[in-house]
C-alpha positions as CSV (number, residue, x, y, z in Angstrom):
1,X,-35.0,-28.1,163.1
2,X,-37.4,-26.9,165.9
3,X,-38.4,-29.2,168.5
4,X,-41.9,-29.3,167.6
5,X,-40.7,-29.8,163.6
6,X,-38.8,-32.7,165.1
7,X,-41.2,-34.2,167.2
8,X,-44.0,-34.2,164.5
9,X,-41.3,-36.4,162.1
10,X,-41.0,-38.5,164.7
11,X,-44.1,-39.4,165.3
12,X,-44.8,-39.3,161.8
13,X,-42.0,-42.1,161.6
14,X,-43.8,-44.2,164.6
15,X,-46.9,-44.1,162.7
16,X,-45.6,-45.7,159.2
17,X,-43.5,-48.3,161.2
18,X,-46.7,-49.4,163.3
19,X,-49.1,-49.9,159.6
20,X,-45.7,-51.7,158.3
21,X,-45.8,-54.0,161.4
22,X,-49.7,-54.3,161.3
23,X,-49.3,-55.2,157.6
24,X,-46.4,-57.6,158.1
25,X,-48.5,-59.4,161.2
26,X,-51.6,-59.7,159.3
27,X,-49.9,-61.3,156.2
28,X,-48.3,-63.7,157.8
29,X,-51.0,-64.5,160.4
30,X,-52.2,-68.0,160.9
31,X,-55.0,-69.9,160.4
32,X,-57.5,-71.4,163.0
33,X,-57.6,-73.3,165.3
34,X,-55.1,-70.5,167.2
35,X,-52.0,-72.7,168.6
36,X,-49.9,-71.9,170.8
37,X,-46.1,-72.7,171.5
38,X,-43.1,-72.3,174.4
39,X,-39.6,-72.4,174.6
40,X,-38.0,-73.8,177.6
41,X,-34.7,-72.8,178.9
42,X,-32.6,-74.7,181.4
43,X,-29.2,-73.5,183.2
44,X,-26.2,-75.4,183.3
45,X,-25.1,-76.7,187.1
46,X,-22.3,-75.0,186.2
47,X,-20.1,-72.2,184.2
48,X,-19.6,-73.8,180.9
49,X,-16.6,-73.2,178.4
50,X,-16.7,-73.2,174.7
51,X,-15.3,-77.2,175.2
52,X,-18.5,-77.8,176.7
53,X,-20.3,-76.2,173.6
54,X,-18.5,-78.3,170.8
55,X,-19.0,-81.5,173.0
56,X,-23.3,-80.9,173.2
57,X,-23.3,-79.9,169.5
58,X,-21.2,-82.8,168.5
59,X,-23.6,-85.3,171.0
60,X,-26.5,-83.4,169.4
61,X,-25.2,-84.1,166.0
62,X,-24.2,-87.5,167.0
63,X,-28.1,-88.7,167.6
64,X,-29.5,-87.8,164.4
65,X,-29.9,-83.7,164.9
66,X,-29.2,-81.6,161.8
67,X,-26.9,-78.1,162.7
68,X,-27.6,-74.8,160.9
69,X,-26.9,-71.3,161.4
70,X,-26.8,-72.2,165.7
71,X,-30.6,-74.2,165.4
72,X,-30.2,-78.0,166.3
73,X,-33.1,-79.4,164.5
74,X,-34.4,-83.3,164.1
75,X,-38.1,-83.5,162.7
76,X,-40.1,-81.6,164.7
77,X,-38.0,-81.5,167.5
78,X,-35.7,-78.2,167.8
79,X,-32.7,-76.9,170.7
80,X,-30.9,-73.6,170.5
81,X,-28.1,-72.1,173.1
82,X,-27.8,-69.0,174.8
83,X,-24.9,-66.7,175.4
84,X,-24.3,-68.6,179.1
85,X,-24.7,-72.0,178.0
86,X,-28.2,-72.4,178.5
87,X,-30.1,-74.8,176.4
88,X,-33.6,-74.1,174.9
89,X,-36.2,-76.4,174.2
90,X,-38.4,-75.1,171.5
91,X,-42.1,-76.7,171.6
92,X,-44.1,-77.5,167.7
93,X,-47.5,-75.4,167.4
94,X,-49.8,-77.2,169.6
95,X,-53.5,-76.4,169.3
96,X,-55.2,-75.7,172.7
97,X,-56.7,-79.9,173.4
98,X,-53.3,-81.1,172.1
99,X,-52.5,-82.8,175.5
100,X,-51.2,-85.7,173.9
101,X,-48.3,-83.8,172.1
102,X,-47.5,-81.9,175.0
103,X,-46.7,-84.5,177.3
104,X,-44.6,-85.8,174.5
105,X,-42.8,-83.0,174.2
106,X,-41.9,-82.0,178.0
107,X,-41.2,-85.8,177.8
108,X,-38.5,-85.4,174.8
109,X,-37.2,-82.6,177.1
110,X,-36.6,-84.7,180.2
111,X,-35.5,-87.4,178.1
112,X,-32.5,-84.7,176.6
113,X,-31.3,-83.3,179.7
114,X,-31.3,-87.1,181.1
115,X,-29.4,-88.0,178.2
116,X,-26.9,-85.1,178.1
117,X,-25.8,-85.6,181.5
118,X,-24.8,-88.9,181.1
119,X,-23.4,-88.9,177.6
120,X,-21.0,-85.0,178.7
121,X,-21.7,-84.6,182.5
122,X,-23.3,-81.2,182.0
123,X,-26.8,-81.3,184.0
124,X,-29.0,-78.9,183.0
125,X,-31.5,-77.7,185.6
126,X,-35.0,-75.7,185.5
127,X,-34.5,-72.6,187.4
128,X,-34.9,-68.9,187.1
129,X,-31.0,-67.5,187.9
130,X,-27.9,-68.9,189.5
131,X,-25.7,-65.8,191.1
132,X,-21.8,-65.9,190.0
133,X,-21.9,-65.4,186.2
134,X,-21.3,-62.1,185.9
135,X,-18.1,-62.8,184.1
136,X,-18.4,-66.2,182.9
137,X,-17.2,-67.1,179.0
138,X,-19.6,-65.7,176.4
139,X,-20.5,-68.7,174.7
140,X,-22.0,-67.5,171.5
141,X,-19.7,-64.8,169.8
142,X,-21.6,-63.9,166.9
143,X,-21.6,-59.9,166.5
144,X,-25.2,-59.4,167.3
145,X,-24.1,-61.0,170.7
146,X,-20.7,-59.9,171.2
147,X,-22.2,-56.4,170.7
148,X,-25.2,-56.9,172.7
149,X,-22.4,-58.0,175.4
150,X,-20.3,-54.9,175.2
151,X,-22.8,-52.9,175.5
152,X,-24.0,-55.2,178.8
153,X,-21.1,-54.3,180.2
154,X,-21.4,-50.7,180.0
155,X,-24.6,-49.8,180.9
156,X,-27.0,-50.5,184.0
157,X,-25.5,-53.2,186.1
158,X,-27.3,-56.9,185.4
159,X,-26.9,-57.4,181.7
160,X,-24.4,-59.9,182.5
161,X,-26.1,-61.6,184.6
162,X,-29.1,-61.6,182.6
163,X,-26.9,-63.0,179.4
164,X,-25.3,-65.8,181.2
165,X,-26.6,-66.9,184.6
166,X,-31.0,-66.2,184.2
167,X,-33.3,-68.8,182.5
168,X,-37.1,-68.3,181.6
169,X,-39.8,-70.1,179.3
170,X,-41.3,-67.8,176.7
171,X,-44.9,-68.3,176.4
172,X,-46.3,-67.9,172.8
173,X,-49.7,-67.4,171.0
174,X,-50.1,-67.6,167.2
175,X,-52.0,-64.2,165.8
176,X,-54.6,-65.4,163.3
177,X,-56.6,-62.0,163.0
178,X,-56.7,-58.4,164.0
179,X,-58.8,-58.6,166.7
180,X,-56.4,-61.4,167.9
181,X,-53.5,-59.3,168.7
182,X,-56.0,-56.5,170.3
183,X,-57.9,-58.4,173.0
184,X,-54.3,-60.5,173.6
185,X,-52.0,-58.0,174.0
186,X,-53.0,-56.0,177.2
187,X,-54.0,-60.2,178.6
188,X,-50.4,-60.6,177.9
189,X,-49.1,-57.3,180.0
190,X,-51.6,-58.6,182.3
191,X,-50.1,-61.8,182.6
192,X,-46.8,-60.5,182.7
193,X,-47.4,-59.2,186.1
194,X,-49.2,-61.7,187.5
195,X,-47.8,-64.1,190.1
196,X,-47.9,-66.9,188.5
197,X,-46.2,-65.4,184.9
198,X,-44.7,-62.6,186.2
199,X,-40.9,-63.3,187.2
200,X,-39.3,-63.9,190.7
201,X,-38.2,-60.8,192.6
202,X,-34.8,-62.4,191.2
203,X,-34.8,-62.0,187.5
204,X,-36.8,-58.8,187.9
205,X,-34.4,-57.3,189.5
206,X,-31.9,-58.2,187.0
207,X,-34.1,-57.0,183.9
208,X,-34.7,-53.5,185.7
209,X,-30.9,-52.9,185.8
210,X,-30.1,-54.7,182.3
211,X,-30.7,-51.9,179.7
212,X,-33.6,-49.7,181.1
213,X,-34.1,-48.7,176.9
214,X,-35.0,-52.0,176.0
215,X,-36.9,-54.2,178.8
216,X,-40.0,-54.1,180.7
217,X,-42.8,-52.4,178.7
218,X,-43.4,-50.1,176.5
219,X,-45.8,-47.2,177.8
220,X,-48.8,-48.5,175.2
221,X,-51.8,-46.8,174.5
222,X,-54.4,-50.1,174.7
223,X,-57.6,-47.7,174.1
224,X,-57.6,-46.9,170.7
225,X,-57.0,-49.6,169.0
226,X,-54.2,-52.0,167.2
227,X,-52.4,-49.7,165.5
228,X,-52.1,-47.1,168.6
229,X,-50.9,-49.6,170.2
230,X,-48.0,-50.5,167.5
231,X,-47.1,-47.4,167.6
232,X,-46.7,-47.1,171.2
233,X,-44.1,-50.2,170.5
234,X,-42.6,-48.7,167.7
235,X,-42.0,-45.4,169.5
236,X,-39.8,-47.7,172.1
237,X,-37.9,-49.5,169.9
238,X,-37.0,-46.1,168.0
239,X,-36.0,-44.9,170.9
240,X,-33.9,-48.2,172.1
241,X,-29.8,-47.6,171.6
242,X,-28.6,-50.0,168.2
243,X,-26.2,-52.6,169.3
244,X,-23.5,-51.6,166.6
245,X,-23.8,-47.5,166.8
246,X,-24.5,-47.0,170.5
247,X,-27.4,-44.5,168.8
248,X,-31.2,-44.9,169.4
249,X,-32.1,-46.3,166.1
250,X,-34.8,-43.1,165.5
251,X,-31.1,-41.3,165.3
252,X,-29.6,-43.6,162.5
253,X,-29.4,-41.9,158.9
254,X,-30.0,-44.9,156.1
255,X,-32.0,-47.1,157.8
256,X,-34.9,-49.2,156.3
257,X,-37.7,-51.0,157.8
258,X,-36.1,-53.9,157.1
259,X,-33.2,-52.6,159.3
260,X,-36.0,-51.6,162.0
261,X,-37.4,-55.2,162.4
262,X,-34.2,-57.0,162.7
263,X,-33.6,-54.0,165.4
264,X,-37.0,-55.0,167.1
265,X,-35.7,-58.2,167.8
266,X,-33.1,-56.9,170.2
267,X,-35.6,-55.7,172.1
268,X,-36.7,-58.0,175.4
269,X,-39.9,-56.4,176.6
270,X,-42.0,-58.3,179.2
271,X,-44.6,-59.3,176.0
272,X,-43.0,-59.1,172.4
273,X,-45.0,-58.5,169.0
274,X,-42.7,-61.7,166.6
275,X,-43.2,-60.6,163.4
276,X,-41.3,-62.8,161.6
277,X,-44.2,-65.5,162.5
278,X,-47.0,-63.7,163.7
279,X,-47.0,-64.7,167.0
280,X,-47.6,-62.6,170.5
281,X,-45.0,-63.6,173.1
282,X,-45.0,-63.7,177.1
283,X,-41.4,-63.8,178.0
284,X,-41.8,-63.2,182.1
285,X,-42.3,-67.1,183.4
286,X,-39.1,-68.8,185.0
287,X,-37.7,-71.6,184.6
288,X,-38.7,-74.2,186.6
289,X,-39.3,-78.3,186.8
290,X,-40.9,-79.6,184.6
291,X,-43.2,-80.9,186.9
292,X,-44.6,-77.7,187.6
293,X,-45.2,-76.7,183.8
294,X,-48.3,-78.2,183.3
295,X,-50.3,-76.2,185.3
296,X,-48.6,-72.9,184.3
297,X,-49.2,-74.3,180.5
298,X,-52.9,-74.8,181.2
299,X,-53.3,-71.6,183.4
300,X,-51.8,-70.1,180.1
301,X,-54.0,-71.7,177.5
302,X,-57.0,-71.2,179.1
303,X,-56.7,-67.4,179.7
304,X,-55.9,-66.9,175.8
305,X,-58.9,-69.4,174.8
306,X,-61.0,-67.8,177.3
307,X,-61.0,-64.5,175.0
């Protein structure tokens, strides 16, 4: 196949994906008022072991939260782990004047860590990377993360480090139209590199020398429209190596869509189209107190509400 034969399959490949995706977003987009959402991640003080896993899920379980397929969930109220131990504090849909869920929320956050150090000793702390985790236990073994993992440990330098020893709060909008994920996206990539939603010299330096085919952005065409623009995403994650192969996924013979979006979720660019619940994310903010979150939450809100 000549180059030019092969380039013009490619691209006609990128261009069905991106009016898939745009399809997929716009059937599953939400209703107005637009809300908005986070998830919060905090670092343990220290390396963790898989004893100090089974003793938070069984506390978790222990106070009334439910356990399936690795989500800790009680009402509205829902915590996840990461590969180092982390714990992740995922917020309900607020609508931009819910201030009276918010602090109710952040609340129920302090409240958890508070409560988990005293009932297992593990203090959890707001912060955007602790150094010396390089090699610490991988905590969740599943294959998409024992790949992932491998992989880390191959390539670039950081992944590691990333995996086990970085923390961030991912920032989320809810798409309720077309237009909605045209005027937010490039606010997003704005935001993204902004100093107060951008990431410390620290983490950056770790995603630029994680896995260069997967993180940062994605070189997006913003000018011509929404589905340009998906198809400057699509294009990246073809291109992005699949954990279980070690082949960019545009190389795979026998894939389906379907395979392509669980695929996209491997992929931890600066802002991330979730298609699964139509929702724009922003996944550069650190960790920090909670103190501080307010005013990076209303900074946040109002740019979005602003458009």
């Amino acid at each position: 196949m000549s180059s030019d034969t092969s380039r013009e399959k490619s691209d006609s490949i990128s261009a069905a994906y991106a009016e898939k995706l745009l399809d997929i977003i716009l059937a599953r987009q939400n209703s107005l008022p637009r809300t908005y959402g986070f998830e919060y991640e905090f670092l343990p003080d220290r390396i963790l072991n898989h004893d100090d896993m089974s003793r938070l899920s069984a506390f978790l379980l222990s106070v009334g939260y439910r356990l399936d397929n690795g989500i800790h969930s009680k009402g509205n109220r829902t915590i996840v782990f990461e590969p180092g131990g982390q714990i992740e504090y995922l917020s309900p849909p607020l609508k931009a004047s819910d201030n009276v869920e918010f602090s109710e929320t952040l609340d129920w956050i302090q409240d958890m860590n508070d409560t988990i150090e005293i009932e297992t000793g593990i203090r959890y702390m707001g912060t955007d990377y602790i150094p010396g985790r390089y090699a610490a236990p991988l905590l969740l073994t599943s294959p998409r993360y024992s790949r992932m993992h491998e992989r880390f440990m191959k390539v670039d330098s950081r992944g590691p480090d990333m995996m086990k020893g970085t923390a961030a709060i991912h920032l989320h909008a809810a798409i309720t139209s077309r237009k909605d994920l045209e005027v937010l996206y490039p606010l997003f990539c704005d935001m993204a590199s902004s100093a107060e939603l951008g990431m410390s010299g620290a983490r950056r330096e770790i995603w630029d020398r994680t896995d260069r085919c997967r993180c940062c952005l994605p070189d997006v065409n913003l000018e011509n429209g929404v589905l340009s623009m998906l198809e400057g995403i699509v294009k990246f994650a073809l291109e992005a190596i699949e954990f279980q192969s070690g082949k960019s996924f545009r190389s795979l013979e026998g894939k389906s869509f379907t395979d392509f979006l669980d695929h996209l979720t491997t992929i931890f660019t600066d802002v991330r189209v979730n298609a699964k619940v139509a929702t724009l994310e922003l996944r550069t903010p650190d960790s920090r107190s909670l103190e501080e979150f307010p005013r990076i939450w209303k900074k946040f809100v109002e740019e979005c509400e602003s458009l």
